[in-house]
Every structure is written in structure tokens, then in C-alpha cells.
C-alpha positions in Angstrom: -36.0 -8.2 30.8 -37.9 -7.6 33.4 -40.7 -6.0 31.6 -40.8 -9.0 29.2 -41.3 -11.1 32.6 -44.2 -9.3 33.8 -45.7 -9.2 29.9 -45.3 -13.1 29.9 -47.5 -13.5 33.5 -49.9 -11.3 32.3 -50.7 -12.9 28.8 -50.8 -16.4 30.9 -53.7 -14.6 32.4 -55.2 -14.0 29.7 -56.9 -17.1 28.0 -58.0 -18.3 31.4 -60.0 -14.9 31.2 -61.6 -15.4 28.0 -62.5 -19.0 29.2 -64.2 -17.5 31.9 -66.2 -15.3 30.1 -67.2 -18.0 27.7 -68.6 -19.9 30.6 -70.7 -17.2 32.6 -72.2 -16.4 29.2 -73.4 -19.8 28.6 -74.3 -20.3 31.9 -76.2 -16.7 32.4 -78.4 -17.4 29.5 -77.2 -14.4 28.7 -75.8 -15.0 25.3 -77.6 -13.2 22.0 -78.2 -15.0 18.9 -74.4 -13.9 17.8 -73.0 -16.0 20.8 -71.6 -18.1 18.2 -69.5 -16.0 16.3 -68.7 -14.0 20.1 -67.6 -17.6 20.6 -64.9 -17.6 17.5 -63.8 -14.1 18.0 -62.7 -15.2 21.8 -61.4 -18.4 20.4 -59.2 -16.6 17.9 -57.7 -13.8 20.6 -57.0 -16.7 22.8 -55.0 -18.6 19.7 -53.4 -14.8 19.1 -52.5 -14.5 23.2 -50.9 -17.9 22.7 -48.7 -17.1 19.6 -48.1 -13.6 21.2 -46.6 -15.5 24.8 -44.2 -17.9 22.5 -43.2 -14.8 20.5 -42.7 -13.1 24.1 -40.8 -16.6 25.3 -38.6 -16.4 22.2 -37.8 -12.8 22.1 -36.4 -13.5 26.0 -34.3 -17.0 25.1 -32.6 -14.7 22.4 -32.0 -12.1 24.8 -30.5 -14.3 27.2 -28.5 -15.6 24.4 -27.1 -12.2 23.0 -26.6 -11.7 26.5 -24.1 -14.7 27.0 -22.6 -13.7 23.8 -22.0 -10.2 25.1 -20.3 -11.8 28.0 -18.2 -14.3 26.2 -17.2 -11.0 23.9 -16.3 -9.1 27.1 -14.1 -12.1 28.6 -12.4 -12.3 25.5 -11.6 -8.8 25.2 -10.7 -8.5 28.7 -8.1 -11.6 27.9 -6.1 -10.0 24.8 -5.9 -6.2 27.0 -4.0 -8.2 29.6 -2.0 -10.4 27.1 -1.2 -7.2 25.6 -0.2 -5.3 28.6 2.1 -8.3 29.6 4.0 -7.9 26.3 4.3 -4.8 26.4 5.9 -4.5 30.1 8.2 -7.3 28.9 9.0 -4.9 25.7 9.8 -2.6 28.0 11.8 -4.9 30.1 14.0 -6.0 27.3 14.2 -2.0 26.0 15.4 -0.9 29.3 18.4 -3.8 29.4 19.5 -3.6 25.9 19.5 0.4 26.9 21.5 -0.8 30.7 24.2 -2.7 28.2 24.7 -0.2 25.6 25.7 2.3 28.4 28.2 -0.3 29.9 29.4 -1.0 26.5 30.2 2.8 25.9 32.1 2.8 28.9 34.1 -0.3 28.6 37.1 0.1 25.7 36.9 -1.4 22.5 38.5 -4.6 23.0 39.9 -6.7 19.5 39.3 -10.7 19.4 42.5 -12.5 20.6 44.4 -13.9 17.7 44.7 -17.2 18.0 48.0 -19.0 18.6 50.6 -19.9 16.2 50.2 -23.7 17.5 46.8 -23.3 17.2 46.6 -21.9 13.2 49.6 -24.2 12.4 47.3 -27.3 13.9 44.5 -26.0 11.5 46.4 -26.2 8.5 47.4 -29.6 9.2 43.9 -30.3 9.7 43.5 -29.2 6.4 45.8 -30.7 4.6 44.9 -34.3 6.0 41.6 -33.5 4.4 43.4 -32.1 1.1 42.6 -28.7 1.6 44.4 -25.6 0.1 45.0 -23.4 2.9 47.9 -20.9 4.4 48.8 -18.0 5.9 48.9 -15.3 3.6 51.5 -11.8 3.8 48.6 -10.0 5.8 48.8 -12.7 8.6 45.4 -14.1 7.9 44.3 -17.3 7.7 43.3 -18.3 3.5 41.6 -21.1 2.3 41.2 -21.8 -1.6 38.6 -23.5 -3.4 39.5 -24.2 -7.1 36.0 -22.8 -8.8 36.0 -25.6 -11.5 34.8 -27.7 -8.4 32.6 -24.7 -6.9 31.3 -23.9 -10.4 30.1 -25.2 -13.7 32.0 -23.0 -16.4 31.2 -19.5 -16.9 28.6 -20.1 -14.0 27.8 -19.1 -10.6 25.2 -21.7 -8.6 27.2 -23.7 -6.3 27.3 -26.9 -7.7 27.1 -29.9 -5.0 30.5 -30.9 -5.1 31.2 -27.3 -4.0 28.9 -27.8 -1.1 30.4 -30.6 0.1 34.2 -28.6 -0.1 32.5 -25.4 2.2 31.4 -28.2 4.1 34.5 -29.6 5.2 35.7 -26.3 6.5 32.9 -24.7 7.8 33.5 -26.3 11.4 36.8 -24.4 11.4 35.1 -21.2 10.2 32.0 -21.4 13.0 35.0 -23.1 15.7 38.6 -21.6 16.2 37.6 -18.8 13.9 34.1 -17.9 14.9 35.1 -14.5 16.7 36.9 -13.2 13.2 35.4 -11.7 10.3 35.5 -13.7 6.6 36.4 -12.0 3.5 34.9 -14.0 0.4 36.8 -13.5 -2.8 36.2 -14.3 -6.4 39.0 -15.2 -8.7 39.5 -15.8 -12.1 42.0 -16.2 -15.1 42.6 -13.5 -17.4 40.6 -15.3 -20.4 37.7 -12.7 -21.5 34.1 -14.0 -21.3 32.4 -15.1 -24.6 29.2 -17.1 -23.7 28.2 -15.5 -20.4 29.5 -11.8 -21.3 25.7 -11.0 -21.7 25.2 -12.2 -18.1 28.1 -11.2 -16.4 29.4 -8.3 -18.3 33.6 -9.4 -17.9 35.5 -11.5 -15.4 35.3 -8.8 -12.5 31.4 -9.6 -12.8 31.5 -13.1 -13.0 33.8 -13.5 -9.6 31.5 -11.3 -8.1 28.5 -13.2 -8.4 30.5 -16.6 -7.0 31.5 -14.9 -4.0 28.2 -13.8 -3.4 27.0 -17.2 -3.8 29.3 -18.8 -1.4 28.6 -15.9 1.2 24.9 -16.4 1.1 25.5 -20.0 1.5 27.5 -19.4 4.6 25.2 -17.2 6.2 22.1 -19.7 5.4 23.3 -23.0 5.9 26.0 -21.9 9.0 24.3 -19.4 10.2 27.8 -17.2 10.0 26.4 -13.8 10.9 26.1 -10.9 8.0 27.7 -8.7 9.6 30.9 -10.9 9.9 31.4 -11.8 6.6 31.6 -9.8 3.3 32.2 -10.6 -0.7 34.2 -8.9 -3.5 35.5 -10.1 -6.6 39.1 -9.7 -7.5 38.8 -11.1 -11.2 41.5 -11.8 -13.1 44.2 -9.0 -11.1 45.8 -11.9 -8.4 46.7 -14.4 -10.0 48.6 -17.0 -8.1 50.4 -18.1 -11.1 51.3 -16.7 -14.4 48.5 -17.5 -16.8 50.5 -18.9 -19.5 49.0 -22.3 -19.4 45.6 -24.6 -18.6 47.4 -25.8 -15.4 47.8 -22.2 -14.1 44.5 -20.6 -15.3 42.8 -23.7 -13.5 44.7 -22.7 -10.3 43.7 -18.8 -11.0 39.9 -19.6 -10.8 39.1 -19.6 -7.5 37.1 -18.7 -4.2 39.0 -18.0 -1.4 37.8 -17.5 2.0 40.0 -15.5 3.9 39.7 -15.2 8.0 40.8 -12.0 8.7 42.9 -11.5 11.9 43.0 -8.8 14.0 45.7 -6.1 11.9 47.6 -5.4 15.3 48.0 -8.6 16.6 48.5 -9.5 12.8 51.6 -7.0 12.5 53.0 -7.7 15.6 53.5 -11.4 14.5 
């Protein structure tokens, strides 16, 4: 750059010289018969100077430019290395107090959910039944609710249909209140009729309860936000009936979803 300046002062210089020269020639009487074209030849390495200085004066406004550039460029840089290092002390921060609470977990004892109260499960089924829900406590001591699947599901199907929305609905405050610290077992029930349509799809009963409990599990866990870990899904098929399936009244009952809040087993047996 600062060669460029000292270029710049010096072709300034420059024309005023070849004026100059012009001048004391004519002046001196000096000039030959080819003073003329002398004259032109001057004339064009002044125009050439000229063009040479706003080539100089360009070349420098660029170099300023590339040099801002540069600087912006370094800023920047300089910026996202500092963001970075922030995140990753505060990486580190979070790595080092998930690490602190592991150890204090390993050496606290494993400690099971309190099972809720008898008045406290009893005042849930009453809840329930206000709203004209099926629900009990089963032999195991947990908690069962039962969803008829003709209402969960078109037949031989296994997309929730929106009237079985609307049942998981009105018990999912129970499942994400009084229950939120116990895990959820999802089952899928049918009756003991064989699969004709869907068999392709499903492959038997077993198959098709399956793929309902999966559906109300996701649906749990996306629209509750029940946590994956706390909930799981198997299909029972046609093996538990609840009545024999002799008639369309008791097959209807046998298809079914239940969602079963599992209590703690000791506090379970000990009831």
C-alpha cells in the first residue's frame, strides 16, 4: 500500500513534466521540423500516465476494500470461536452435573412410587363411572380401564377412529395426574372369530390386537406426552376373554383396549 502511494505521487508528477518540456521547446526555438509529432507522442504518454494513475487509484480503493472484507471475515470468525467455546463449557457444565447426579443416584436405594390410597383409586373409579367409563381394579391390584374397540376401531381395523380419541381423552388427565409416576401397560383384545378380510394384513387376531395397542400407545406418547419408557403395548388376542364368546353381546365386550396402570407389585401384594 504504501508503495502504491508513492507510485500515485509520482505519476501526478509526471504530466506536469511533459507540459514543461512542451513549453521550453517552443519557447527555445529549439524544436525540429518533427516538433509536431514530438508534440503527439508527449500528448499520448501524458493520456497513458492519466489512465495508468486511475488504474493505480482503483487498484488501492479495491485493496482497501478486500481489506475491510478481510476484517469483517476475521470479526466474524473471531465471533462463532467464542460462541463455540461458550457451548462447549456449558456442555461441559451440564456433563459434569448429570455425572454429580448419577453418583448420588448410585448411592441412594432404589426407592418404588408410593401406591396411591385406597380412597384415592376408589374416588377415581367413581370419577369414571360419572363419565361412563369401564374401569376397576383388577386381581393384580392395578388399576384397568376398558375401551370397547368397536368405538376405538372401524372393523377389522387399527387407525384410531375419532370417537376413540375423544374416549382416551377423557381419561388421559387421570393417566398424566394421580397416575403419572406408574407405568401403563396397553393391551389389545379380541374375540375368538378368525380374520377373513384383513387376514392378509394382520395375519390372525393376535396380529390385529397388536397393531391397536400400538396405535393407542403412540397416541399417548404424542398427544400426552406420557413418556416411552413408561408405557408399553402387547396384544392378548382372543386368550382373555371377559365373557364367554357365545354370543354378539359377549364378542362385542371381548374386543377391546385396555389400559392398565400398573402398581408397584409389593405395595400391590401387600394390599
Amino acid at each position: 500500500m504504501i508503495r502504491r502511494s508513492v507510485a500515485l505521487r509520482s505519476m501526478a508528477w509526471r504530466p506536469m513534466a511533459c507540459l514543461g518540456l512542451v513549453a521550453a521547446l517552443l519557447l527555445s526555438g529549439c524544436a525540429s521540423d518533427d516538433w509536431e509529432g514530438r508534440y503527439n507522442e508527449l500528448h499520448t504518454d501524458m493520456f497513458d500516465m492519466a489512465a495508468e494513475r486511475d488504474g493505480a487509484r482503483q487498484d488501492l480503493v479495491e485493496a482497501y476494500a478486500e481489506q475491510e472484507r478481510l476484517q469483517a471475515q476475521k470479526a466474524q470468525a473471531e465471533r462463532a470461536l467464542a460462541e463455540e467455546q461458550l457451548a462447549t463449557e456449558e456442555a461441559t457444565q451440564r456433563a459434569l452435573a448429570y455425572a454429580e447426579q448419577l453418583e448420588r443416584m448410585k448411592s441412594q436405594p432404589a426407592q418404588l412410587p408410593e401406591t396411591p390410597s385406597r380412597v384415592v383409586m376408589e374416588d377415581v373409579l367413581e370419577r369414571f363411572r360419572t363419565r361412563n367409563i369401564d374401569a376397576s381394579i383388577n386381581v393384580d391390584g392395578d388399576f384397568e380401564i376398558r375401551i370397547p374397540a368397536d368405538v376405538t376401531f372401524r372393523s377389522g381395523e387399527a387407525d384410531l377412529t375419532k370417537a376413540g380419541k375423544a374416549a382416551i381423552r377423557r381419561i388421559a388427565p387421570e393417566l398424566t395426574g394421580e397416575f403419572a409416576e406408574y407405568d401403563i401397560r396397553v393391551e389389545g383384545h379380541t374375540d375368538n372369530e378368525p380374520l377373513v378380510r384383513t387376514r392378509k394384513k394382520w395375519g390372525d387376531n393376535r396380529g390385529l390386537g397388536s397393531a391397536r395397542a400400538n396405535a393407542v400407545t403412540r397416541y399417548l406418547e404424542s398427544e400426552f406426552r406420557i413418556a416411552s419408557a413408561r408405557i408399553k403395548s402387547q396384544s392378548l388376542g382372543s386368550t382373555a376373554p371377559l365373557a364367554p364368546n357365545t354370543s354378539k353381546a359377549n364378542k362385542a365386550k371381548n374386543r377391546r383396549v385396555a389400559i392398565v396402570v400398573v402398581m408397584p407389585r409389593d405395595a400391590a401384594m401387600g394390599k
